[in-house]
N, C-alpha and C positions, 0 to 999 in steps of 0.2 A: 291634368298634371300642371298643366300654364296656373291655375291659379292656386297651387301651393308653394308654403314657403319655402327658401333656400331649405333651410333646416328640413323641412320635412320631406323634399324629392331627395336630400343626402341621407333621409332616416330610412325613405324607400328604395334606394340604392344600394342602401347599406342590407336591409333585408332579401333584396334579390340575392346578392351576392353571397351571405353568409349559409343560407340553404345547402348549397353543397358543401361546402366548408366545415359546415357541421355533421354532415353523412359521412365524407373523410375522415375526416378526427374519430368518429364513433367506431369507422372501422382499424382505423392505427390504434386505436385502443383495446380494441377488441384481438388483433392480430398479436401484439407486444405483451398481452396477458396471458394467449395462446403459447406463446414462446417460450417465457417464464416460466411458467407451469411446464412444462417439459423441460425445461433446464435445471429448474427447481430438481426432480424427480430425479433428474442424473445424477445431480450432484448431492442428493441426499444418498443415490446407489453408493458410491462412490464412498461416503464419509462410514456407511458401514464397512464395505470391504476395507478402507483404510485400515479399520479398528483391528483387522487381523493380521494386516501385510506382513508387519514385521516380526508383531508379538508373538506370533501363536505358534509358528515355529518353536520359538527361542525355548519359551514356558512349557511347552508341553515336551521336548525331546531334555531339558533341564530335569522335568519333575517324576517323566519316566527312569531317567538314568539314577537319578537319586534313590527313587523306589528299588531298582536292581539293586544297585549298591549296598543300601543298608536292605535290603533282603524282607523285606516288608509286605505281609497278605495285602491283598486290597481290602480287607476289611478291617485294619485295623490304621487304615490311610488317615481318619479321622483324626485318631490318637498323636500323629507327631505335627505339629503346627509348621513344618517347614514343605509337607507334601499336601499335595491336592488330590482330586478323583482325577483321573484323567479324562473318564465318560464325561463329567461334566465340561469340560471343554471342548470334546465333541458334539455334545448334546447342544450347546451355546453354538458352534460353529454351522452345525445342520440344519438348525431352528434360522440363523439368520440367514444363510446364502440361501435355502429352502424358498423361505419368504423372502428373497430379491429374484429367484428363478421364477415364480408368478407375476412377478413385475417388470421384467423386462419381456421385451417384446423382438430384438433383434437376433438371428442366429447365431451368430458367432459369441457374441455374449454368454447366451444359455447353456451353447455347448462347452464352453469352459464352467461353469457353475455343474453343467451335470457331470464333467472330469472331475470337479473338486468335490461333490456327493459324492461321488464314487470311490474314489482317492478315500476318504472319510470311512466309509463303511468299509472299505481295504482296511486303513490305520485300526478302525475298532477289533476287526478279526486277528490280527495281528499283536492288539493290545490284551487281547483274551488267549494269543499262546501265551502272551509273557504271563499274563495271569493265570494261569495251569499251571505254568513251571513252577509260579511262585509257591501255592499251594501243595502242588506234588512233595515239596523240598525245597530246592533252593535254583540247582540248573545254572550256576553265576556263569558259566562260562556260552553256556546255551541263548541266555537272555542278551549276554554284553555283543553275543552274534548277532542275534536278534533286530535288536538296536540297531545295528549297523547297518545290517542286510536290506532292513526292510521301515523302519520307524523311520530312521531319520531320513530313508532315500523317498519314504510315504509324505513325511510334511512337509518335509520339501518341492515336493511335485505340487503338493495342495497349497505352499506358496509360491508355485510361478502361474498354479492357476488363476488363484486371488489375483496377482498382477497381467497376465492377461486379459482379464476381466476388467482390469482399470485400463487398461490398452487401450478394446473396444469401447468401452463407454467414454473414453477420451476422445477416439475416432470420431462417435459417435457424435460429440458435441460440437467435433470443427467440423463434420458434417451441419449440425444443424446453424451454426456460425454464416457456411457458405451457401445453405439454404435462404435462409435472412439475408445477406448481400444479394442473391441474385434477386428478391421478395422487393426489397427498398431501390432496385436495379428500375424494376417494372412498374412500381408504384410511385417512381420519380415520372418515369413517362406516363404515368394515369395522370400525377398533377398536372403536369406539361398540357396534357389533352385538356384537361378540365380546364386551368386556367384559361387557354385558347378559346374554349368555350364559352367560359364566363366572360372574357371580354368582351367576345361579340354580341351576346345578352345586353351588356350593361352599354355596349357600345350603342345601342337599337336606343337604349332609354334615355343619353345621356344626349341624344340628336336631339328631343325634343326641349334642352332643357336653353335656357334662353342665353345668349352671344356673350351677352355682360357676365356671366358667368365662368363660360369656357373659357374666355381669352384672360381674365385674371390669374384660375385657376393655371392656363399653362405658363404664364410669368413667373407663378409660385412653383412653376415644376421645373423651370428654369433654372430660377435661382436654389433649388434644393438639389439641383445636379450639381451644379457650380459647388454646391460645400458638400457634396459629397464624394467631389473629385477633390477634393482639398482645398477651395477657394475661401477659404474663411470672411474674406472681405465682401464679400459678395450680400448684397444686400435688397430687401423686396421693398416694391412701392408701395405706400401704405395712404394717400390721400384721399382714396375714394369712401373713407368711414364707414360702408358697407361690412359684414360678417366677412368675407374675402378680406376686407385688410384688417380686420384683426386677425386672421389666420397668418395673415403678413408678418404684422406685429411678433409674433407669438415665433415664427421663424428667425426673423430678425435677432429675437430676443437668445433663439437657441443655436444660433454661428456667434454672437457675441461667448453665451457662457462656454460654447465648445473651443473658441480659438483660445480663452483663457487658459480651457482644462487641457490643450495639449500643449501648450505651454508649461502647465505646470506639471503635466507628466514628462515632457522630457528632462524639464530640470530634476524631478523624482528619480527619471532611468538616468541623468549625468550622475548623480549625488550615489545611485544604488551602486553602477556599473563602480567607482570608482571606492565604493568603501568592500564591496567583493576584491576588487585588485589589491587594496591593502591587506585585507585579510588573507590573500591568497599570499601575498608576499610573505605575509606573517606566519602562514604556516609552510611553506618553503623556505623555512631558515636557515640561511649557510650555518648557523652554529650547532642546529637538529641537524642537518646533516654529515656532518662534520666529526661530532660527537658519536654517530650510528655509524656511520663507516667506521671510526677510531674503533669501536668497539667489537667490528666483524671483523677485523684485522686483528683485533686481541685474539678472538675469540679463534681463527684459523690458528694464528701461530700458535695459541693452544692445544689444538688438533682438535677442537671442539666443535668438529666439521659438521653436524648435524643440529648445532646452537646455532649455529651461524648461517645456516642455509634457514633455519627457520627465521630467523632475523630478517634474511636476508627478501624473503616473501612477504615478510609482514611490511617492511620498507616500499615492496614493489607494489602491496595493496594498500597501501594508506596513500600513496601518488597518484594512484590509477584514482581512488575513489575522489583525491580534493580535485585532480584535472577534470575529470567525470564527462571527457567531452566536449568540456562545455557548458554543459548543460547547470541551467540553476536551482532546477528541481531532482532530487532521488528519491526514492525507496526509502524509506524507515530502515527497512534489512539493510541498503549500504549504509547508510549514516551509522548502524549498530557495527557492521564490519570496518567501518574506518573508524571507529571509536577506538573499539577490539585490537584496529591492528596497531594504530597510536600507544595503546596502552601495554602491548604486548612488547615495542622495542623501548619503550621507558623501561618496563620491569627488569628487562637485560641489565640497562642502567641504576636502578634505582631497586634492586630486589632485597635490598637488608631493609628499606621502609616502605615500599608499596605493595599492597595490596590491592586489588580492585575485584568487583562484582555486576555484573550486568545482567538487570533482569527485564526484558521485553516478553508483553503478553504477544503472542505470535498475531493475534488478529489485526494488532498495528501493521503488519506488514505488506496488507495491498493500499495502503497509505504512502503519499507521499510528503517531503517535507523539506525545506531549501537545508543546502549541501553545507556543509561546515556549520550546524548550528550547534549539535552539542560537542565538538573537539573541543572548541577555545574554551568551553564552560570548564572541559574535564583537565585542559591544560594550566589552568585559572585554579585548578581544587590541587592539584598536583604542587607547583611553584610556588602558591603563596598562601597552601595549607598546608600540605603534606611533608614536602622538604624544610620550610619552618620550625616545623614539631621538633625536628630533629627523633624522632623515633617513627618505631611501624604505623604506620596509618593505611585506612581503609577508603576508598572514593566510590562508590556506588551510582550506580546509571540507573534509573527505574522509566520504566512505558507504560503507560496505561492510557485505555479508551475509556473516553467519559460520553454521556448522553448526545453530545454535539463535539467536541471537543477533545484534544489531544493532551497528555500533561507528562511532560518528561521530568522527573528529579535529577539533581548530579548533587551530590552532598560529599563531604567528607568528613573528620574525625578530626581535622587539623584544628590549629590556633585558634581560630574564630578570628573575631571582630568586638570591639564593644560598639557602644550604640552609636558615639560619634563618628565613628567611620566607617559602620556598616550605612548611617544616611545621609553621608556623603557620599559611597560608593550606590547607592539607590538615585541621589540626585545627578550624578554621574553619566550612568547609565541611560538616564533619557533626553539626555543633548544629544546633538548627532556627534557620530564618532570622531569626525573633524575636529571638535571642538571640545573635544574628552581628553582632559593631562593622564587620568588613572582610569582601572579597569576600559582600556579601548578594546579588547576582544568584548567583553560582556554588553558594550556601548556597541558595537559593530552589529552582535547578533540581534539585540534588541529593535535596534535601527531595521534591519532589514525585516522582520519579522512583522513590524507594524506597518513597511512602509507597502509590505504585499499581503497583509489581512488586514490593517485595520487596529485602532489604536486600543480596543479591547483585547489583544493578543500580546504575547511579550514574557517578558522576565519578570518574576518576584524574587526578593533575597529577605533571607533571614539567616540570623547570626550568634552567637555569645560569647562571649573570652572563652578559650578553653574546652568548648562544643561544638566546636568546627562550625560548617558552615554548606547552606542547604541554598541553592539555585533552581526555580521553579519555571519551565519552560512551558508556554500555554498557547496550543497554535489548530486551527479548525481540521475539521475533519478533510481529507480531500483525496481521494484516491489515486493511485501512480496514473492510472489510465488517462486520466486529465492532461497531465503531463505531456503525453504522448502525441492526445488531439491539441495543444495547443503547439508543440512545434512543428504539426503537420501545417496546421492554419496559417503561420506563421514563415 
């Protein structure tokens, strides 16, 4: 070993070491695929029960009653396009919980699924008096018993079985949740062992490795604590020309770029912290307040005691949502809920000319996305499109998931812009808010948007006299859960 090179006793160090390293990793791969696939399986159980939770009730005790009513054989169900077969929504409900009762494996599960088959072939027997009666004659007053006695109190029972069924397989998954915590509990102390073990390995091979070596190297381990205790100043010897000091070098090189880079990230957190408190001020407006209270105070002395409590909720969720804690990241869902509830005490205000429409695809919603991004867009489409018009106008919110990518619209119906001030309000828009005369909400979101994804993310505007005016919000994928581990970390 004395006569190989640096490089190559650190190429043979490197392959002592990395042996277990690699049998770990194969197994946390191996284990994390295990898991998934079981998780996978629940929650695919789950997405079919879903499919009946609510509906199946509703539809099938609706299209029975209807059938009573208008007095109708079942064979002639086909002929009116407002009723159905009812078998066949048993038939669909048997066939899928059927095949999820072969797929599960836990007790308590199956035995609700074999309540809710049973519950089923009840409802069918039952479905075949109503069907006798219908055929005998007519029976209305026997069926509308019927119904009552026995149908409705039947899928009913077969939907609290459905939702016991999502009960256990919910149990079931924070069970396997806590499974995995204890899994990652014991396979922190396998690393722990291993690691210990690996030292003393490398420890054996690193005796032999020669003095001019070790003593540089713990100089550099020195100075690499030093800046990773925050010493940024700290800096390695680098005279002896040797591979060691280029290692130096290379260090040296990387507490220079990093005392830069937190420098420049705190002047980023001074700059962000500070254009959030403006905007926060901005949407805590003594004159939106002011205005909304004036208005709940009309709204009581009118005795419009149920306007006004609704008001008076939608005020207490648009505060709750812009304080949020604290917190600088939400949910897609609350960002939609404080749009919602913003829009909701404008319309009290403004309901001879506003309209509005929000359409989020639901899958945005285990997405998260920084707090106040689309209000000031909707507040912005409102003030200097919609009240302009001077007539009803319309402000729509749209979500959608793209391949990587998030894309919110807020458009409205108003004035528009022509070209020279729609790109001056485009070159506006990408100074920092500080330094923005006009559109500073639209400057504020944009600013923050790129200064925590990245200057590919942000705002597009497009415009035209007279064809209102369309704001394009483009921000990465990144799910709430992120959120959560980063103020834990934190």
């Amino acid at each position: 070993m004395d006569n190989l090179s640096l490089r190559k006793r650190l190429a043979l160090l490197a392959s002592v070491s990395m042996i277990p390293l690699v049998l770990v990793a194969a197994y946390l791969i191996f284990a994390l695929r295990s898991y998934s696939n079981d998780y996978d399986a629940i929650v695919s159980n789950m997405e079919v029960a879903n499919q009946y939770n609510l509906k199946f009730k509703e539809a099938v005790d609706e299209n029975l009653y209807k059938i009573v009513v208008s007095g109708a054989s079942f064979e002639t169900i086909g002929d009116d396009p407002e009723l159905s077969d009812p078998y066949d929504s048993l038939r669909e409900i048997r066939e899928s919980f059927s095949a999820l009762e072969e797929k599960t494996q836990d007790i308590e599960s199956r035995n609700w699924l074999n309540n809710l088959l049973r519950n089923v072939n009840t409802l069918e027997l039952r479905i075949g008096d109503i069907e006798r009666n219908l055929s005998d004659g007519s029976h209305y007053d026997a069926n509308i018993q019927m119904l009552n006695d026995n149908v409705y109190i039947l899928t009913e029972l077969i939907q609290d079985d459905i939702q016991y069924y999502l009960y256990y397989q919910t149990m079931i998954m924070q069970h396997m949740k806590t499974e995995l915590r204890v899994r990652v509990r014991y396979f922190v102390v396998f690393i722990a062992l291993l690691l210990v073990f690996i030292v003393g390995v490398l420890l054996l091979i690193v005796i032999h490795i020669s003095r001019s070596i070790t003593v540089p190297v713990e100089r550099l381990g020195y100075v690499a604590q030093e800046i990773s205790h925050g010493n940024l100043q700290a800096r390695a010897d680098c005279t002896s020309g040797d591979e060691i000091s280029q290692l130096g070098e290379r260090i040296n090189d990387m507490a220079e770029s990093l005392e830069k880079m937190m420098q420049q990230i705190r002047d980023d957190e001074k700059k962000m912290r500070n254009a959030e408190l403006r905007l926060l001020q901005e949407q805590i407006n003594p004159h939106f307040l002011y205005n909304t209270m004036d208005t709940i105070i009309w709204l009581i002395e009118g005795r419009k005691l149920d306007e006004a409590e609704d008001m008076l909720v939608s005020l207490s969720n648009f505060f709750r949502l812009v304080l949020s804690h604290g917190h600088e990241y939400i949910s897609i869902r609350e960002e939609e809920q404080h749009i919602r509830s913003y829009l909701e005490i404008q319309q009290f205000r403004y309901h001879d000319i506003l309209e509005y429409e929000i359409s989020m695809d639901p899958l945005l919603y285990e997405y998260r996305i920084l707090k106040m991004t689309l209000q000031p867009l909707v507040e912005n489409a409102l003030y200097h499109g919609i009240k302009n018009k001077r007539d009803k106008g319309m402000i729509r919110i749209t979500g959608e998931l793209g391949d990587k990518d998030i894309v919110f619209t807020v458009s409205d119906d108003g004035i528009g812009m022509d070209s020279e001030t729609l790109e001056k309000l485009r070159v506006a828009i990408t100074k920092p808010c500080k330094d923005t005369d006009s559109g500073f909400g639209m400057a504020n979101v944009n600013e923050r948007i790129r200064m925590n994804f990245g200057p590919e993310y942000g705002l597009t505007l497009d415009s035209e006299p007279g064809g209102g005016t369309k704001v394009t919000v483009r921000i990465p994928r990144e799910t709430a859960e992120k959120s959560k581990v980063e103020e834990l970390v934190q």
